[in-house]
PyMOL Python script that loads the backbone (N, CA, C, O; Angstrom):
from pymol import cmd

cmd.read_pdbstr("""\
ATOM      1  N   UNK A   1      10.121 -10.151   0.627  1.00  0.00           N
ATOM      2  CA  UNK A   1      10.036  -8.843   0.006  1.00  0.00           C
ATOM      3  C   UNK A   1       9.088  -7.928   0.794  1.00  0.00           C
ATOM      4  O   UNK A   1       9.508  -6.837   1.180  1.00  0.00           O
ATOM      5  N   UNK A   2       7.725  -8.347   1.074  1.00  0.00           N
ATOM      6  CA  UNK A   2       6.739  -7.694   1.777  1.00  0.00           C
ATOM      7  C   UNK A   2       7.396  -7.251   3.306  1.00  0.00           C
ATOM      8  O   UNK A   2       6.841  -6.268   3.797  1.00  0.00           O
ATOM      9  N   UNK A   3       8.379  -7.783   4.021  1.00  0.00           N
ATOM     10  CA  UNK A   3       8.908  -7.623   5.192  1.00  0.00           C
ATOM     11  C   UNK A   3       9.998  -6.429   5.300  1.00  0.00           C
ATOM     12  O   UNK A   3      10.187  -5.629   6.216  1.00  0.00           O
ATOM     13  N   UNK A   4      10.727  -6.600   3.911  1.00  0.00           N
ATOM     14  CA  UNK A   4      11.785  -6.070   3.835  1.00  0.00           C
ATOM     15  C   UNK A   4      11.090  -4.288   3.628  1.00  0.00           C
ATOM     16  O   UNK A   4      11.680  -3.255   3.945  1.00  0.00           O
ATOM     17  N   UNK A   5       9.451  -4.424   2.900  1.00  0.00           N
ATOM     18  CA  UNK A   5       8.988  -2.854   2.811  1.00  0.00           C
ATOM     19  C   UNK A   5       8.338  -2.765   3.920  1.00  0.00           C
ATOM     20  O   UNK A   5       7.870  -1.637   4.075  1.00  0.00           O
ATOM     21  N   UNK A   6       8.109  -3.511   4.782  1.00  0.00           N
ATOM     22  CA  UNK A   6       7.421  -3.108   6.027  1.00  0.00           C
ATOM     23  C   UNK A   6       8.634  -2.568   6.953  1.00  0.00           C
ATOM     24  O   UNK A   6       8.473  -1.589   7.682  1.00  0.00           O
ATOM     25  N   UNK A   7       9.771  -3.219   6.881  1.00  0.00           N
ATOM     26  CA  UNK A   7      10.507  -2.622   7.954  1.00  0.00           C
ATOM     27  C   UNK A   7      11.113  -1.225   7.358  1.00  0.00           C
ATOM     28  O   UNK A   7      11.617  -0.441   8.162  1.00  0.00           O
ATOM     29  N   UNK A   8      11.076  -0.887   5.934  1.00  0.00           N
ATOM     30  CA  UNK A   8      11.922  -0.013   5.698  1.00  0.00           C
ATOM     31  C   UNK A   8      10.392   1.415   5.848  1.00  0.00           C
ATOM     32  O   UNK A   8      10.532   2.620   5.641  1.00  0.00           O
ATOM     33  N   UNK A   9       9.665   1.009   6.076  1.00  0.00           N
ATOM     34  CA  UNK A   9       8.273   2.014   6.195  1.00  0.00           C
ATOM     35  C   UNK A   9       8.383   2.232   7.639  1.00  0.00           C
ATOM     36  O   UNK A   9       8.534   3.346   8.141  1.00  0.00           O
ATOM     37  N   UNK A  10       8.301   1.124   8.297  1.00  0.00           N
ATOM     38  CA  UNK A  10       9.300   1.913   9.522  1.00  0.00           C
ATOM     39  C   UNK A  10       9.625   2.352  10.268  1.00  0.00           C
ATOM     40  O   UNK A  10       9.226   2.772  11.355  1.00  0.00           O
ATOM     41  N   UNK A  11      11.349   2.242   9.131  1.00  0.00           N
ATOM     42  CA  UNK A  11      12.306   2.751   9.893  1.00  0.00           C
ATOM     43  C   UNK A  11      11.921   4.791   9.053  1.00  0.00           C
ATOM     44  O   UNK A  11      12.233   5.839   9.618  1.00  0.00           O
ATOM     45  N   UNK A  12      11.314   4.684   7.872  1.00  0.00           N
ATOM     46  CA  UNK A  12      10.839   5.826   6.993  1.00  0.00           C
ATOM     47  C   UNK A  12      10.040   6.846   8.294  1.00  0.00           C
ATOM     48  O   UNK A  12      10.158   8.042   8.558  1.00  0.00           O
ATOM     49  N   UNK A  13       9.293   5.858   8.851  1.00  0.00           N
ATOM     50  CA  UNK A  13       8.429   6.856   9.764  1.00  0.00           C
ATOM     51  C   UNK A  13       8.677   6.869  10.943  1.00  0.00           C
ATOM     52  O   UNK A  13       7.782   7.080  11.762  1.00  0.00           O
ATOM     53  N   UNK A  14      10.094   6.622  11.343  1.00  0.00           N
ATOM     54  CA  UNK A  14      10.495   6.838  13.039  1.00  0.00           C
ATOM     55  C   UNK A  14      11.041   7.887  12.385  1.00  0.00           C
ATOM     56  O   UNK A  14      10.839   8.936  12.997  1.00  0.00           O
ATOM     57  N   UNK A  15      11.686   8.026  11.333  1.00  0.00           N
ATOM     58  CA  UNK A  15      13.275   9.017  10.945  1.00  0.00           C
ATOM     59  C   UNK A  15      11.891  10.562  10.906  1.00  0.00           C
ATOM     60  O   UNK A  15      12.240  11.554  11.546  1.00  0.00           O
ATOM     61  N   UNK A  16      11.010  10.612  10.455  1.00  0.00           N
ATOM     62  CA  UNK A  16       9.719  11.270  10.458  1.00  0.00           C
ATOM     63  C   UNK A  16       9.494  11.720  11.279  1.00  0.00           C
ATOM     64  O   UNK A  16       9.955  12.858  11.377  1.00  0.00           O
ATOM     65  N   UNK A  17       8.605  11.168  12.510  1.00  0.00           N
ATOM     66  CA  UNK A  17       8.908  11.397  14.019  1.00  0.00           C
ATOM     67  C   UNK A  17       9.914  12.184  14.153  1.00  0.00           C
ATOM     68  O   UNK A  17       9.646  13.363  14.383  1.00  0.00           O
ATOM     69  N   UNK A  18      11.235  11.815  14.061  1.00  0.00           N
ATOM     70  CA  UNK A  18      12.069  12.576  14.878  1.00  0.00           C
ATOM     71  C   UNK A  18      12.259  13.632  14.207  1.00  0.00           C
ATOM     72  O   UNK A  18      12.589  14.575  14.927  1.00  0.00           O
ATOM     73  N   UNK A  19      12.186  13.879  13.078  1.00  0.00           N
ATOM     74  CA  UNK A  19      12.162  15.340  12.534  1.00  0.00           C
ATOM     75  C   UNK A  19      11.292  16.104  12.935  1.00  0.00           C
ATOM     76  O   UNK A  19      11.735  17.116  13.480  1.00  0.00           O
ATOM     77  N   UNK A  20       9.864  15.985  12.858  1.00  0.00           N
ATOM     78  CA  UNK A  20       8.951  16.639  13.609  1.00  0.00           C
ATOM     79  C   UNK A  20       9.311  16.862  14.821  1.00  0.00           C
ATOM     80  O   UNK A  20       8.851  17.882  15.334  1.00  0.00           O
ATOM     81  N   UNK A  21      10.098  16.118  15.526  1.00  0.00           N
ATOM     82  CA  UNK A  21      10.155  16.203  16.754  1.00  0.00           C
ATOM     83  C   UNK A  21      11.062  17.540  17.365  1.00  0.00           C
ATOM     84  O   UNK A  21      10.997  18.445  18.198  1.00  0.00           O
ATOM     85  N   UNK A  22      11.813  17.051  16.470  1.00  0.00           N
ATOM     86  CA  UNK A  22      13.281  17.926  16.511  1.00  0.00           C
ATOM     87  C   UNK A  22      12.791  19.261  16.306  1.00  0.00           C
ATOM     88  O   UNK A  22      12.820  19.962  17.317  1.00  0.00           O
ATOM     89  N   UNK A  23      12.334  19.812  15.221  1.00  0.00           N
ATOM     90  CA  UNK A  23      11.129  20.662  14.447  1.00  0.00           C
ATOM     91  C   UNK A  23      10.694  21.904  15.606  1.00  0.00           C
ATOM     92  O   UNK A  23      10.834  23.108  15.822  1.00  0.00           O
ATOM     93  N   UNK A  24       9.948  20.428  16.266  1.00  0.00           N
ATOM     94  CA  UNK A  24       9.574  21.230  17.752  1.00  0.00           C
ATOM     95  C   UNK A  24      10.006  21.714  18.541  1.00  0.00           C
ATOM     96  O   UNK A  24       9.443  22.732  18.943  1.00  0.00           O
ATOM     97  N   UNK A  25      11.250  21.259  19.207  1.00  0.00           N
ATOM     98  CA  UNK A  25      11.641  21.703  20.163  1.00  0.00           C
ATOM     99  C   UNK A  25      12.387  23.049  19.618  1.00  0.00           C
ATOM    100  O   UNK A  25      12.608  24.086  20.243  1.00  0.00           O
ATOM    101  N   UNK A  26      12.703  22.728  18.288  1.00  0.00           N
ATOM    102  CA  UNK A  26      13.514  24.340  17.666  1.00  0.00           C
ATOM    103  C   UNK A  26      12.404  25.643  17.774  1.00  0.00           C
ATOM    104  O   UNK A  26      12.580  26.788  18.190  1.00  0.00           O
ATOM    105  N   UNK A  27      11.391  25.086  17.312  1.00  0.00           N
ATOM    106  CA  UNK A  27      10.284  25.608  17.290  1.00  0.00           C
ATOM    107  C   UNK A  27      10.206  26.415  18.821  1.00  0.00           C
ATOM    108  O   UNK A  27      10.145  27.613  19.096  1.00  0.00           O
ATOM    109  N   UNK A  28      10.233  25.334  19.569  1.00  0.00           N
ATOM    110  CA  UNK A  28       9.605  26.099  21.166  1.00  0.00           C
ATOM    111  C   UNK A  28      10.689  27.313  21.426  1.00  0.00           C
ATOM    112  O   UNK A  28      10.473  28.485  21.732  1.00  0.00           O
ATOM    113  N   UNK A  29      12.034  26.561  21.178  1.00  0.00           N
ATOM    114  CA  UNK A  29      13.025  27.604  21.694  1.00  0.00           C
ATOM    115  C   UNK A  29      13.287  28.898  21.204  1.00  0.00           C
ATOM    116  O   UNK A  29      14.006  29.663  21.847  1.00  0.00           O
ATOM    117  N   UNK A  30      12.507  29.392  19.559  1.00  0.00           N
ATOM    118  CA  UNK A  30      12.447  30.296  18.825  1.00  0.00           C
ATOM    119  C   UNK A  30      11.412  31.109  19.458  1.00  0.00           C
ATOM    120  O   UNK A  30      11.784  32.273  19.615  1.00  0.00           O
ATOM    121  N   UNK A  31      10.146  30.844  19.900  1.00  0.00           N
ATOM    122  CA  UNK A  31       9.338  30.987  20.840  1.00  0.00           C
ATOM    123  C   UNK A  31       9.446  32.021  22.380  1.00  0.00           C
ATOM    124  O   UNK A  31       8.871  32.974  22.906  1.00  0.00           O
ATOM    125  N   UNK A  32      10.928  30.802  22.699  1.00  0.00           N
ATOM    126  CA  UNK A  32      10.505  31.328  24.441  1.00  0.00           C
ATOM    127  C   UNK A  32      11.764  32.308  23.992  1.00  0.00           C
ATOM    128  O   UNK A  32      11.487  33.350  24.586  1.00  0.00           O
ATOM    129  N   UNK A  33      13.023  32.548  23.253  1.00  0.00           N
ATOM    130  CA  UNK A  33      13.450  33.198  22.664  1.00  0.00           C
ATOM    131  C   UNK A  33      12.906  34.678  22.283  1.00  0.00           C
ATOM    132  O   UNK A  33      13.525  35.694  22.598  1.00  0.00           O
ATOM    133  N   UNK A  34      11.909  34.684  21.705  1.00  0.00           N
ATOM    134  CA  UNK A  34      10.968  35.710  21.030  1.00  0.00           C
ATOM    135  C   UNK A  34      10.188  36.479  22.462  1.00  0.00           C
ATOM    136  O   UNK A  34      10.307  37.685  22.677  1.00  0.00           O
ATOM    137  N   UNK A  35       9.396  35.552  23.356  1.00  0.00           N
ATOM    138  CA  UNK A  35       9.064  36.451  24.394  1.00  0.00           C
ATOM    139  C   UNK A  35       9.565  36.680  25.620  1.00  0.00           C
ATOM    140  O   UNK A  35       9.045  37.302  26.546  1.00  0.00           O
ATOM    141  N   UNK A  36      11.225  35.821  25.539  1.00  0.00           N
ATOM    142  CA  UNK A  36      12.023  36.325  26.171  1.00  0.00           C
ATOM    143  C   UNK A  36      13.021  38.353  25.611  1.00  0.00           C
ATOM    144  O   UNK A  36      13.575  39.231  26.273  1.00  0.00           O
ATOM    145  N   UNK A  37      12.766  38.190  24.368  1.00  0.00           N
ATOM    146  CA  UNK A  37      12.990  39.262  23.856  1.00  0.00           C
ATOM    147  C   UNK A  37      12.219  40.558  23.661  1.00  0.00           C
ATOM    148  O   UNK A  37      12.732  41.642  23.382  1.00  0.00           O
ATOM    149  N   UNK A  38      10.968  40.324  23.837  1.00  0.00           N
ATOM    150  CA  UNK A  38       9.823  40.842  23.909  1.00  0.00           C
ATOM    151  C   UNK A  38       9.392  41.437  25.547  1.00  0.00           C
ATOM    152  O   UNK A  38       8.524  42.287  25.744  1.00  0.00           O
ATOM    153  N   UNK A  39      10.093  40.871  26.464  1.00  0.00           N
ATOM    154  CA  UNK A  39      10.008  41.027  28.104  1.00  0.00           C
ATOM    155  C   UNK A  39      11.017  41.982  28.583  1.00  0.00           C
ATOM    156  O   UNK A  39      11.009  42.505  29.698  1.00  0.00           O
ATOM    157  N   UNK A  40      12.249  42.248  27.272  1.00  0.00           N
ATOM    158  CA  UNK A  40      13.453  43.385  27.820  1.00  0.00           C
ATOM    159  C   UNK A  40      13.014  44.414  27.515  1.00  0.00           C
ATOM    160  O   UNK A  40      11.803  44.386  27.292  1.00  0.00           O
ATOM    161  N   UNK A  41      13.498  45.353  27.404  1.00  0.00           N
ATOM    162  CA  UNK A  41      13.604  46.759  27.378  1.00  0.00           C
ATOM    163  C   UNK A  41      12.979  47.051  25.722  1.00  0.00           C
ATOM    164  O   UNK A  41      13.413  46.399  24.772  1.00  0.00           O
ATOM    165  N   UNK A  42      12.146  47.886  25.598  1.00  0.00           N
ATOM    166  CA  UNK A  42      11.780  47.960  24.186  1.00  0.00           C
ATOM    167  C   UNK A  42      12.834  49.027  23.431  1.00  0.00           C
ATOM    168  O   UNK A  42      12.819  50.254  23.535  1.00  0.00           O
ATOM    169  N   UNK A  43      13.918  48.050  22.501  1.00  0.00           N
ATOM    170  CA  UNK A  43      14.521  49.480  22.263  1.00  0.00           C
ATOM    171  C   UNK A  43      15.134  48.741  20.626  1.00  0.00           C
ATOM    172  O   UNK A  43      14.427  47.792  20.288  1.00  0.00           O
ATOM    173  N   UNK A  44      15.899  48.945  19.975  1.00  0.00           N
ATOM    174  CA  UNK A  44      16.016  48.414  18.768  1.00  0.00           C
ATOM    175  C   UNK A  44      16.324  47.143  18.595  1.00  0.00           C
ATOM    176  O   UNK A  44      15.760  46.343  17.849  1.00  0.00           O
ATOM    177  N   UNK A  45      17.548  46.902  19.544  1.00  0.00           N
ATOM    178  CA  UNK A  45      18.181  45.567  19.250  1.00  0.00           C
ATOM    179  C   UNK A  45      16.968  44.592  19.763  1.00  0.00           C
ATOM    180  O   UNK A  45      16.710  43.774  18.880  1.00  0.00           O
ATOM    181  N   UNK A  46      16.151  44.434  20.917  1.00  0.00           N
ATOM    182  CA  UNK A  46      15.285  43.860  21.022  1.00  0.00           C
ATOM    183  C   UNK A  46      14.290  43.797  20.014  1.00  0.00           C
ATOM    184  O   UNK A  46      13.777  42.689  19.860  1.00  0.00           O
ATOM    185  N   UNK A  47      13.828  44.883  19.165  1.00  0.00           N
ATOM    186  CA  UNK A  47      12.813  44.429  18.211  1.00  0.00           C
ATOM    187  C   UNK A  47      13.365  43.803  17.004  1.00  0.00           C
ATOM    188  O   UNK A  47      12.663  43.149  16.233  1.00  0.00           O
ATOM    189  N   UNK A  48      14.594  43.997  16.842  1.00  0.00           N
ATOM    190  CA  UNK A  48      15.281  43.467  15.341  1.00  0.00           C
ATOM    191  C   UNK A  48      15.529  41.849  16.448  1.00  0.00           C
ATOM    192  O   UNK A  48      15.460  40.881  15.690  1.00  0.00           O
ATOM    193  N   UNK A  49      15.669  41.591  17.282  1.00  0.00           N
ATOM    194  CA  UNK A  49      15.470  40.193  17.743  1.00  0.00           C
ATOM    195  C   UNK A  49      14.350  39.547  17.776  1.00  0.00           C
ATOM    196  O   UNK A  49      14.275  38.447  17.227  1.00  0.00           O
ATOM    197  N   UNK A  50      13.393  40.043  18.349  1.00  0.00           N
ATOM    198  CA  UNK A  50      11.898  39.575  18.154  1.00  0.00           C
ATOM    199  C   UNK A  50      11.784  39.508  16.517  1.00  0.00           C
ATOM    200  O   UNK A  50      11.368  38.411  16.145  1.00  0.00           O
ATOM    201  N   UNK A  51      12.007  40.260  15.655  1.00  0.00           N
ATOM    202  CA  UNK A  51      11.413  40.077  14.431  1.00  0.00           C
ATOM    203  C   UNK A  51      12.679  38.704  13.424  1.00  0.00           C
ATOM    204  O   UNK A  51      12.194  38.044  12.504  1.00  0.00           O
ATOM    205  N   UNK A  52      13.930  38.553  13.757  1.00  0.00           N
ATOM    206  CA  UNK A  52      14.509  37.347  13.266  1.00  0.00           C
ATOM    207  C   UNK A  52      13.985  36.147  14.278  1.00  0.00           C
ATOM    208  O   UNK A  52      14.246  35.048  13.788  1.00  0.00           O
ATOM    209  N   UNK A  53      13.467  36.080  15.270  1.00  0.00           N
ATOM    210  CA  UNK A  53      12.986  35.154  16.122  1.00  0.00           C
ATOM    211  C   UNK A  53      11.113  34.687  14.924  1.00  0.00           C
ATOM    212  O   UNK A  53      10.647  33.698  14.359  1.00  0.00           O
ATOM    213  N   UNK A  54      10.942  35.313  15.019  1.00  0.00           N
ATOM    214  CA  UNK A  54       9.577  35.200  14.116  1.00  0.00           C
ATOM    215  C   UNK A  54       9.590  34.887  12.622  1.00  0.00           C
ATOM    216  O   UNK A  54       8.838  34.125  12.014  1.00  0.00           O
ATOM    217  N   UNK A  55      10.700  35.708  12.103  1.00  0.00           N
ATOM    218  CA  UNK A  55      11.188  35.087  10.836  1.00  0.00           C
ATOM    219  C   UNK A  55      11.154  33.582  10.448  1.00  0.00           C
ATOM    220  O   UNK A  55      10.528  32.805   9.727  1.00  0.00           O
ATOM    221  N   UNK A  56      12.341  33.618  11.474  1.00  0.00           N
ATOM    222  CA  UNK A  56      12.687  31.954  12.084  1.00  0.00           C
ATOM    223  C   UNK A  56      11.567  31.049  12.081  1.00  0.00           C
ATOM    224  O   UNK A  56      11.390  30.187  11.220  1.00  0.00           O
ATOM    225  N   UNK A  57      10.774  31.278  13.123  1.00  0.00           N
ATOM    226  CA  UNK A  57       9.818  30.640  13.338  1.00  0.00           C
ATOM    227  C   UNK A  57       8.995  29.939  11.762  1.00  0.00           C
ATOM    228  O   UNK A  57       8.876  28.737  11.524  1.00  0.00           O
ATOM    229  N   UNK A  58       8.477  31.195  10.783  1.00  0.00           N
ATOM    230  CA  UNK A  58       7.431  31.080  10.010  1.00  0.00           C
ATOM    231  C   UNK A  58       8.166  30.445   8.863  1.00  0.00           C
ATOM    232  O   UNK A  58       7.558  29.984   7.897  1.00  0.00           O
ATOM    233  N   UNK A  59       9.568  30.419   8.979  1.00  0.00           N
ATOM    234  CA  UNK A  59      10.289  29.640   8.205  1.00  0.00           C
ATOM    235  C   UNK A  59      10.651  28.085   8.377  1.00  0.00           C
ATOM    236  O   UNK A  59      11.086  27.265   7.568  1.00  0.00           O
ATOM    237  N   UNK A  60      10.271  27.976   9.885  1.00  0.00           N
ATOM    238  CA  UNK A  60      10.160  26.308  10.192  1.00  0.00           C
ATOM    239  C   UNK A  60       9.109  26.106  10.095  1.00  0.00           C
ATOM    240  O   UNK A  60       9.017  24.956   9.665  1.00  0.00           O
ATOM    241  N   UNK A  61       7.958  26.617  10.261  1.00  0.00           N
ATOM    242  CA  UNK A  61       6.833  26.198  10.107  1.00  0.00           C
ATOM    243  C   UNK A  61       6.322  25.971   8.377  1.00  0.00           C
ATOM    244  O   UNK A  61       5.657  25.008   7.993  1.00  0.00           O
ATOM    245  N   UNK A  62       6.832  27.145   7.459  1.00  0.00           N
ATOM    246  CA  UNK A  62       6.732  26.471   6.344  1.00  0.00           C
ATOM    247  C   UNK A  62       7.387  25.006   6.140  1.00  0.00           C
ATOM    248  O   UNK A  62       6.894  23.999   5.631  1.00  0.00           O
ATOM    249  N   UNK A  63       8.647  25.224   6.701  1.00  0.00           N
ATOM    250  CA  UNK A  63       9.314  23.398   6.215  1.00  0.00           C
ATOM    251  C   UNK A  63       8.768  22.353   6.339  1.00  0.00           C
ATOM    252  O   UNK A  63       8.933  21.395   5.583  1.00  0.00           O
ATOM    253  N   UNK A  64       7.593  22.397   7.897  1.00  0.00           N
ATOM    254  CA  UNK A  64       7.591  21.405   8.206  1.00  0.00           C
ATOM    255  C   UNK A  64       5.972  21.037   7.702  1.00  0.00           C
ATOM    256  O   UNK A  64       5.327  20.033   8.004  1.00  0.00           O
ATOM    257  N   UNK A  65       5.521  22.254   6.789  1.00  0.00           N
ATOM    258  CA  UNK A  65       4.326  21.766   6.071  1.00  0.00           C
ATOM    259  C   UNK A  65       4.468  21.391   4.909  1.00  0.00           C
ATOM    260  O   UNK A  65       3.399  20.785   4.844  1.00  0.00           O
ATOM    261  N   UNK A  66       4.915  21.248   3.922  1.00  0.00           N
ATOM    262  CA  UNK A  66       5.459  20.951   2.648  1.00  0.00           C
ATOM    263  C   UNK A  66       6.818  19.691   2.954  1.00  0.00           C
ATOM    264  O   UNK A  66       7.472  19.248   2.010  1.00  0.00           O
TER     265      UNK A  66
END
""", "prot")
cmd.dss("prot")
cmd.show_as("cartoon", "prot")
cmd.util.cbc("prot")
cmd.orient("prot")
């Protein structure tokens, strides 16, 4: 029994890991996204991109604190 909760703790905290992980890299790409959008031309469509890029962002970052 004690084996059977050790392995399922885990397999609980690799599946963990990789969410965070995953998390991140969405994370980075929302990022280089944002000051890739931030580096064009300042004109509307670029700021309504920068600002769903940031949206984005503060919305993964809530998920991945709670």
């Amino acid at each position: 029994m004690w084996f059977i909760f050790r392995l399922v703790s885990a397999f609980a905290a690799s599946v963990k890991f990789r969410i965070w992980q995953t998390l991140g890299v969405i994370d980075l790409g929302i990022n280089l996204l944002a000051f890739w959008a931030q580096s064009r031309d300042e004109n509307q469509k670029t700021k309504a991109a920068t600002e769903s890029c940031e949206i984005l962002h503060y919305m993964l970052w809530i998920q991945a604190t709670f």
